[in-house]
C-alpha positions in Angstrom: 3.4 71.6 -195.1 5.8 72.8 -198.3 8.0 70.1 -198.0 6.3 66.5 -198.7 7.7 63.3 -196.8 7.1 59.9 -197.5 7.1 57.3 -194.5 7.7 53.4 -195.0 6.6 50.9 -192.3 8.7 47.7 -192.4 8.5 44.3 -191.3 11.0 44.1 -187.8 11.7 41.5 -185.2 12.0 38.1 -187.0 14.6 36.0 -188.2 14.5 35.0 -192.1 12.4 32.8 -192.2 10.5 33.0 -189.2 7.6 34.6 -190.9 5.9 32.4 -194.1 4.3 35.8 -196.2 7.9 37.5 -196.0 10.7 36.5 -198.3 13.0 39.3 -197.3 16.6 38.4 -195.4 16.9 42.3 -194.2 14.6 43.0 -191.4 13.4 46.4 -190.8 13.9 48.5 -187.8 10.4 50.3 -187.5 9.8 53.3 -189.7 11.5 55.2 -192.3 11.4 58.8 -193.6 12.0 59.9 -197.4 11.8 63.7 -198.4 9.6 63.4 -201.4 9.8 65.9 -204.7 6.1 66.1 -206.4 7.6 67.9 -209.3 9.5 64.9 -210.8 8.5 61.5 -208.0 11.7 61.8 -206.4 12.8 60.1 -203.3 16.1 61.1 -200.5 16.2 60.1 -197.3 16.4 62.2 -194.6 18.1 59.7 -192.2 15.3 59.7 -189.8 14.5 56.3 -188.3 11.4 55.9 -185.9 11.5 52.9 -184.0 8.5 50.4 -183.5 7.6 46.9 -183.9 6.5 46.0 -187.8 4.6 49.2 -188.8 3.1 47.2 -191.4 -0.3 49.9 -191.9 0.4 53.0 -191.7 -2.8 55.6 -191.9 -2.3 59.6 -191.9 -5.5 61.3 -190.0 -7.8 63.4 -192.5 -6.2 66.6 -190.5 -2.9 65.3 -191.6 -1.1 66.1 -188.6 -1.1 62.6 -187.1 0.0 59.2 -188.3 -1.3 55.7 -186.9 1.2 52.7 -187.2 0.0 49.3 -186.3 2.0 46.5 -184.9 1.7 43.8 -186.7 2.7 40.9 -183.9 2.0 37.0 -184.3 2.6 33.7 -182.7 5.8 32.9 -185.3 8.1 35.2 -182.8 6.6 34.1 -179.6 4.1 36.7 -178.7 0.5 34.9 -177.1 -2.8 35.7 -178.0 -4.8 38.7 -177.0 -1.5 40.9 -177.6 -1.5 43.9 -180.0 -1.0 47.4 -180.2 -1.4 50.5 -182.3 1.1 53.8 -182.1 0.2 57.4 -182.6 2.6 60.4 -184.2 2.7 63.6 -184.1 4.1 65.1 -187.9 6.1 67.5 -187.3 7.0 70.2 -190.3 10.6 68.4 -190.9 9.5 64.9 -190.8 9.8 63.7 -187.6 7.5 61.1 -186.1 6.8 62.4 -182.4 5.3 59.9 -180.7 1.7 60.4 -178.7 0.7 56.9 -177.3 0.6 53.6 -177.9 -2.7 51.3 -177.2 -3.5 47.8 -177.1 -5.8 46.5 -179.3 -6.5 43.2 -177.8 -5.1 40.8 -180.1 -2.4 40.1 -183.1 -2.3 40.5 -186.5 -3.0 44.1 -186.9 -2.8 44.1 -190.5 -5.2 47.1 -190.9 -6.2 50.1 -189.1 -8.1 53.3 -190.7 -9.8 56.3 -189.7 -14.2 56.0 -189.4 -16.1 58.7 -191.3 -16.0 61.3 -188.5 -12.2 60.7 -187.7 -13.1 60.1 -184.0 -12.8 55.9 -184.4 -10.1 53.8 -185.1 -10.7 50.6 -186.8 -8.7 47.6 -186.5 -8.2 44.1 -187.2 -7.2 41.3 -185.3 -5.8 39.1 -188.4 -4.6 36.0 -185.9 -7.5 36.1 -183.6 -10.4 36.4 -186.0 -11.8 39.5 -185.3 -11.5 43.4 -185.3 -11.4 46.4 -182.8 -12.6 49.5 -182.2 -10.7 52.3 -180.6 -11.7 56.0 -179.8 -9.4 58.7 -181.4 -8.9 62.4 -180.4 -8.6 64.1 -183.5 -7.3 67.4 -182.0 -4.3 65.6 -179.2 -3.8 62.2 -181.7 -4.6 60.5 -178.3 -5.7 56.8 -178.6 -8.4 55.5 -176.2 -9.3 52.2 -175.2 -10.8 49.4 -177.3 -14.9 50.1 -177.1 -16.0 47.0 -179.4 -14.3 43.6 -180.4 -16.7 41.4 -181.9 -15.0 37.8 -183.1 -15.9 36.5 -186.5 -16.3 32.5 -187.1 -16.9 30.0 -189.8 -14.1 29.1 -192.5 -13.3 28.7 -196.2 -12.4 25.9 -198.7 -8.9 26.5 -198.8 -7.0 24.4 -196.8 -4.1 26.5 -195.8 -5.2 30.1 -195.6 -9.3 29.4 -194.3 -9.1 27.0 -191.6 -10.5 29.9 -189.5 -11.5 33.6 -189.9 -9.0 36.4 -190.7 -10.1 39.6 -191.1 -7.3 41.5 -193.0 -8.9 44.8 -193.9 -11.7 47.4 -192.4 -13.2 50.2 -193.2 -15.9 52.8 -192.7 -18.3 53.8 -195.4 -17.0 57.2 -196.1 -21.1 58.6 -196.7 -22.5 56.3 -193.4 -21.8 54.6 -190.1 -21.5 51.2 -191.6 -18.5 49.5 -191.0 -17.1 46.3 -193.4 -14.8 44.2 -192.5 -13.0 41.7 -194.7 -12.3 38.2 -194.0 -10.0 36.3 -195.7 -10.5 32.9 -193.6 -14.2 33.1 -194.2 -14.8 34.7 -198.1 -17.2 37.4 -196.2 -17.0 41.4 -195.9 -18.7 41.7 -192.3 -21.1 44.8 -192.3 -21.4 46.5 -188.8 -23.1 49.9 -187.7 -20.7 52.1 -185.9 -22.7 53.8 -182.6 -20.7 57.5 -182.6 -21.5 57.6 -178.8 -20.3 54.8 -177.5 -18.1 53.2 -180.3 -19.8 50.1 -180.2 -20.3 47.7 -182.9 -23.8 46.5 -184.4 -23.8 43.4 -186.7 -25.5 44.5 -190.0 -24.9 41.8 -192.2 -22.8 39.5 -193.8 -21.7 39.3 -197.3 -21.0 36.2 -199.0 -18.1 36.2 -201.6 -16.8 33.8 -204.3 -15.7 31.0 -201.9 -12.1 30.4 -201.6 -11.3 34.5 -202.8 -10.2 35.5 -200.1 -11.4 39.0 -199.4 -8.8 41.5 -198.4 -9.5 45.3 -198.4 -11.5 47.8 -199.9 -11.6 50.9 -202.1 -14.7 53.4 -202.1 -15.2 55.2 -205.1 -15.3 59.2 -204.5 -18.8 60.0 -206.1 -20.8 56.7 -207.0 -22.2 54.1 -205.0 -19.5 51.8 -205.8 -16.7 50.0 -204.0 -14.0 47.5 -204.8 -13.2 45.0 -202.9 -9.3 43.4 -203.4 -9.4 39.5 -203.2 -6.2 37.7 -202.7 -6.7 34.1 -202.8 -8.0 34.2 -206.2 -6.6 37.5 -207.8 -9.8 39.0 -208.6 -11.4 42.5 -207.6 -15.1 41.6 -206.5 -16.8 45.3 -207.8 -20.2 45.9 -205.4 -22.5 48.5 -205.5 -23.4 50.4 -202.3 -26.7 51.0 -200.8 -26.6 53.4 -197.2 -29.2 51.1 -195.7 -28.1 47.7 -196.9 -24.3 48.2 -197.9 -22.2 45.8 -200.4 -24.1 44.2 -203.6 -21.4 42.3 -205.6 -22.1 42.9 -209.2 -18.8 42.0 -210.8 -15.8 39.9 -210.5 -12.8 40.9 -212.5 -9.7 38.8 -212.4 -5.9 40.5 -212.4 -3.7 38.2 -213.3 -2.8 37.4 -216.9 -5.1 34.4 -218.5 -1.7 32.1 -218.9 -0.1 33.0 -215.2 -0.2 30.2 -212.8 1.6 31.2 -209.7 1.4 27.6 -207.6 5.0 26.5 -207.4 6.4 29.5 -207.9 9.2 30.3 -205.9 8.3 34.0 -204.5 4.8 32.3 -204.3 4.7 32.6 -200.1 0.9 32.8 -199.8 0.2 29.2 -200.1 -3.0 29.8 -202.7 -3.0 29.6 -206.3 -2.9 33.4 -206.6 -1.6 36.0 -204.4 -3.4 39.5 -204.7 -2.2 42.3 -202.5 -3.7 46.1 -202.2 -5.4 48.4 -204.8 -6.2 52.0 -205.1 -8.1 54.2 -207.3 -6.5 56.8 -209.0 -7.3 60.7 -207.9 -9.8 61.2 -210.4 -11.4 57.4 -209.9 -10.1 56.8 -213.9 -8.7 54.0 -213.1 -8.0 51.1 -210.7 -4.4 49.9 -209.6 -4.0 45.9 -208.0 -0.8 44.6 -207.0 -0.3 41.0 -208.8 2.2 39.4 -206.2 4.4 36.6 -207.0 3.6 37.6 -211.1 5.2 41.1 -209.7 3.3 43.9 -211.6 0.3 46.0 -211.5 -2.6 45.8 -213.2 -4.5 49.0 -214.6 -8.1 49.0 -215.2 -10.5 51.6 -216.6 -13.2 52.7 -214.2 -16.5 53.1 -216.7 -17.7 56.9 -215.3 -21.7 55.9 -215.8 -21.4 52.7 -213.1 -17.7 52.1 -212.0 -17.3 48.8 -213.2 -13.5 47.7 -214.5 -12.5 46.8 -217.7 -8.4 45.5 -218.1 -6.1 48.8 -219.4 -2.5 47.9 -219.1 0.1 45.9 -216.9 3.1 47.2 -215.2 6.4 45.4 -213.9 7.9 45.7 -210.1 10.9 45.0 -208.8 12.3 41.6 -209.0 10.6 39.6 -206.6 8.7 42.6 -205.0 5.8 40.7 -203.4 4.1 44.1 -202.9 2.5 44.7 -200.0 0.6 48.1 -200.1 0.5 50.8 -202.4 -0.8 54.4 -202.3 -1.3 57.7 -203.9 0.8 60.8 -203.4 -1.3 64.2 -202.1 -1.1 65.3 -206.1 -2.1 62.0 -207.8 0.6 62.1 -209.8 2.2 59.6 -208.8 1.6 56.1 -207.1 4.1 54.7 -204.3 4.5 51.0 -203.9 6.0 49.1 -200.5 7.5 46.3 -202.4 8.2 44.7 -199.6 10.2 40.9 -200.6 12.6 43.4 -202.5 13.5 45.6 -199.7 12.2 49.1 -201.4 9.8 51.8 -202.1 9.5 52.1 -206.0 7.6 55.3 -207.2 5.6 55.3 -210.7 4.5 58.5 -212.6 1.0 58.3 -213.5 -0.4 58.9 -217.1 -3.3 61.0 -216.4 -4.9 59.5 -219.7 -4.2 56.2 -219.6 -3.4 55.7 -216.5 -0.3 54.1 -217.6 2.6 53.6 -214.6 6.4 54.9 -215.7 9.3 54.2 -213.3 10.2 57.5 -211.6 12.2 55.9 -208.9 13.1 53.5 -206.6 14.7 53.5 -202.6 15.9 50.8 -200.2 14.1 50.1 -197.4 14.4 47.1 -195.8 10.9 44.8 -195.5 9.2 47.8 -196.9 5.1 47.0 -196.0 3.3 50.4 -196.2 3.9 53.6 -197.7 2.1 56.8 -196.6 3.2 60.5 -198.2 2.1 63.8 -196.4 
């Protein structure tokens, strides 16, 4: 593909107001479509518009021909339990989104859903019903099969709004084995499963127990050690862990993101009810560095990735938009530059990288409405 596009999910179908973690008053419509300059970071839009209930994950396949959207429903607009559903494209060479299939997931709160190692398994949380999903994927239609697994996490956390009962917000497969982590926010645990490749069923491995009241929220593998980092948002830390193929996650460091002197409780663009309010993080292309979105403080902070053992030391801090309450953030097919879905101020801002440093540089910035994911092919 010569010419790159940039796709944003947003937020759709509420009222403002009617959901607590979104500030915005514009409501998206489903998902948008930017044409997207490498040479300079530059955003247009195209004026392509796919429709679909809050795309809030969006995940290009490894053959980068198809794109997964989630639909990220909940009880705040009415819809019951055991509802949910994730939406297959097609990319075409001028940016259209054709679409394949849709498939229930069997529940709400799809916050998350990524490829497995192989590219054959879709995996997918179930934020509201405490649990996750597993979906077979046909890597040469984009055609989405029935859920094969959907094991229900229990147990809670000390916080009193946000770990009354489990959420898992983010999964992912081990990108070198068939292990599988999932990470609970309601609980403080990354759940480690075995992924059968016949059958798509779920094993429990074991469970990891985190900092209590953290919050775990994703996960980031590093390309060539046995390291991955795991984003917390309740506290605003990344929990660094080492990774062994038999017995997965060892946490070995706890870094915190925020500056010493921030305290985000009362703050108005503070929405997540917890002291902190961590988003998303990504390494950079060459796994230099490490990029966390601060919500509610509205910046990103840059760490150093030592080469010998991947642990983080603090670089450098960059400002978002005014009360951006970033979502998701990812990296363009170059690594020059890092896209952010900032979603509380309606747009997608793009930063130039600093291959040194790692240092972020405003390149540009585009409206879209409740912007909550941002994927570039």
């Amino acid at each position: 593909m010569s010419q790159r596009y940039a796709f944003a999910g947003c937020y759709s179908g509420f009222a403002p107001g009617q959901l607590g973690w979104v500030g915005s008053k514009q409501p998206g419509e489903g998902i948008l479509c930017f044409s997207f300059n490498d040479a300079d970071g530059s955003l247009s839009p195209t004026g392509r518009l796919t429709r679909q209930d809050s795309p809030t994950w969006l995940e290009v396949h490894a053959n980068r021909r198809f794109l997964v959207a989630t639909h990220e429903l909940s009880h705040h607009t009415g819809v019951p339990a055991g509802v949910g559903f994730v939406t297959s494209y097609r990319i075409r060479s001028d940016g259209e989104l054709e679409k394949i299939c849709t498939q229930s997931t069997g529940g709400r709160g799809n916050t998350c859903a990524t490829f497995d190692r192989t590219g054959r398994f879709l995996l997918v949380t179930r934020y509201w019903e405490g649990g996750v999903s597993v979906l077979p994927f046909d890597p040469d239609t984009g055609m989405i099969g029935e859920v094969t697994a959907a094991p229900n996490h229990s147990g809670s956390g000390p916080h009193p709004l946000r770990q009354t009962a489990p959420h898992p917000h983010g999964i992912h497969g081990d990108p070198r084995t068939n292990l599988v982590y999932a990470m609970d926010l309601g609980t403080d645990k990354v759940h480690q499963y075995t992924l059968d490749l016949n059958s798509g069923a779920l094993t429990p491995q074991r469970e990891v127990q985190l900092t209590p009241g953290c919050g775990p929220r994703g996960i980031n593998f590093h390309p060539s050690l046995p390291v991955a980092y795991v984003n917390c948002e309740l506290d605003g830390t990344v929990a660094v862990c080492t990774v062994d193929g038999d017995k997965g996650l060892t946490p070995v460091q706890s870094v915190r993101c925020y500056p010493d002197d921030f305290n985000g409780r009362g703050h108005s663009d503070n929405l997540g009810k917890a002291d902190f309010w961590g988003a998303e993080g990504c390494l950079s292309a060459d796994a230099s560095h490490y990029y966390y979105v601060c919500r509610v403080h509205q910046s990103i902070a840059v760490f150093n990735v030592e080469r010998s053992d991947g642990s983080l030391t603090f670089a450098s801090r960059h400002a978002l938009a005014a009360h951006s309450n970033a979502r998701n953030l990812t990296l363009d097919p170059s690594g020059r530059y890092l896209l952010v879905a900032s979603q509380d101020a309606d747009c997608v801002e793009c930063f130039r990288i600093d291959a040194l440093t790692g240092g972020l540089e405003a390149a540009q910035s585009q409206h879209a409405p409740c912007a909550a994911d941002v994927a570039v092919i």
